[in-house]
N, C-alpha and C positions, 0 to 999 in steps of 0.2 A: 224852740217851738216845734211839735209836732203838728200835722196836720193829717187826719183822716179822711181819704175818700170813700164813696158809697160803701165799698167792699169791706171797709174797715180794714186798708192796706194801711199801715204808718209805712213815710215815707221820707227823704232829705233828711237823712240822718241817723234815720234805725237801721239795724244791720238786716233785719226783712228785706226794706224795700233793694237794699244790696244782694243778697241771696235772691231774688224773685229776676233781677234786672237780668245778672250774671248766668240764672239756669235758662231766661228764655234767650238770652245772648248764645248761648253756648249749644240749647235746642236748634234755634232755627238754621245757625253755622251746619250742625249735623244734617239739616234737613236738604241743606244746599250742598253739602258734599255728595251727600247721597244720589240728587238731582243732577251732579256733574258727574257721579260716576258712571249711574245708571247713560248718561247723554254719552259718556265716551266710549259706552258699549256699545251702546245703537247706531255710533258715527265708525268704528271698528266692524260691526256685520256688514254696512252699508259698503262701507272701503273693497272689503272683502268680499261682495256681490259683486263691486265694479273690477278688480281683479277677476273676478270668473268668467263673468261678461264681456274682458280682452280674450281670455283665454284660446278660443276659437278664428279670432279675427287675425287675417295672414296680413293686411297692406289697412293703409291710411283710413279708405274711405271706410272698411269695414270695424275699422275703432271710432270713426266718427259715428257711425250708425247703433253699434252697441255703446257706447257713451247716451246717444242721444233716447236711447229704448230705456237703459237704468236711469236714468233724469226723468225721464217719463213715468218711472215705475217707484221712484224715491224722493222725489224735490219736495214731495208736499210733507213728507215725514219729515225731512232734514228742513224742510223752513229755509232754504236756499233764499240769500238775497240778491242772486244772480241768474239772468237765465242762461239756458243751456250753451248761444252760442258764446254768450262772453266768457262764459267756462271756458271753451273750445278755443278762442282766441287767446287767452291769458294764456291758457299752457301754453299754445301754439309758439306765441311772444318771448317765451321764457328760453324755447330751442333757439331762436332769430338772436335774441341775446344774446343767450350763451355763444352761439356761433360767432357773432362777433367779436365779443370780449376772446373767443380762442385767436381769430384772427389778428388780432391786437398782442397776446402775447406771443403767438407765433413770431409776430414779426419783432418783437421784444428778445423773444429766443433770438432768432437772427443775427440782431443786433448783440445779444452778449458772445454769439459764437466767434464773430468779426475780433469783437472787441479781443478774447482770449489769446484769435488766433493772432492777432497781431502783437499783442501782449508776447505771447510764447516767440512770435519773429523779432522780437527786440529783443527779448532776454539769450536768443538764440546767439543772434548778432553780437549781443556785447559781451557774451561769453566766448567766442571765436575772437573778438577785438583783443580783450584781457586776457587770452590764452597769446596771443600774437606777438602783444605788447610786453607782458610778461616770461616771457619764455628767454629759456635760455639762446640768443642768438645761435649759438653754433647748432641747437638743432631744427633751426628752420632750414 
């Protein structure tokens, strides 16, 4: 059974309404790429502002304050669903982490250096045993 809409599209079944499906399928995908490349241009200057706007600052508070001037001068472009200090803090949180995860395998370091060293003091040991025990008597 065919069935016509106003437009006099045949549909379910003809190769039309296949071809019609398929080319706005495959438009609107372009139209979205296009819309996501153009965004990771815009999110790439933005980045690149914020890069230039460290550029200048020697200590902490003077990246807080240029951070907080380009948030001011780009969040409403970028559609931020964060305000500026949760920004500030998230990164902030990420150095406090890392810091610890360092001090966590530091101390994992430690622990395999132990482990080595004591590794290499037994292998040391029972190779001085086995040299002892094996050896020809007369030349002890």
């Amino acid at each position: 059974m065919t069935v016509k809409n106003k437009n006099n599209y045949i549909y379910m079944g003809n190769p039309r309404f296949s071809h019609v499906k398929k080319a706005l399928l495959t438009h609107i995908q372009s139209v979205f790429d296009e819309a996501e490349e153009l965004l990771a241009m815009q999110h790439q200057e933005k980045y690149t502002l914020l890069e230039d706007a460290f550029e200048n600052a020697t200590d902490v508070d003077e990246l807080r304050v240029a951070f907080e001037q380009w948030y001011s001068d780009h969040a409403e472009d970028l559609q931020l669903e964060h305000e500026v200090g949760e920004l500030w803090e998230a990164a902030v949180g990420m150095i406090e982490d890392a810091d610890k995860e360092g001090d966590e395998d530091d101390e994992d370091e430690d622990e395999d250096e132990d482990d080595k060293k004591g590794d290499e003091y037994e292998e040391h040991h029972a190779k001085e045993d086995d040299d002892d025990y094996g050896a020809d008597p007369r030349e002890r």
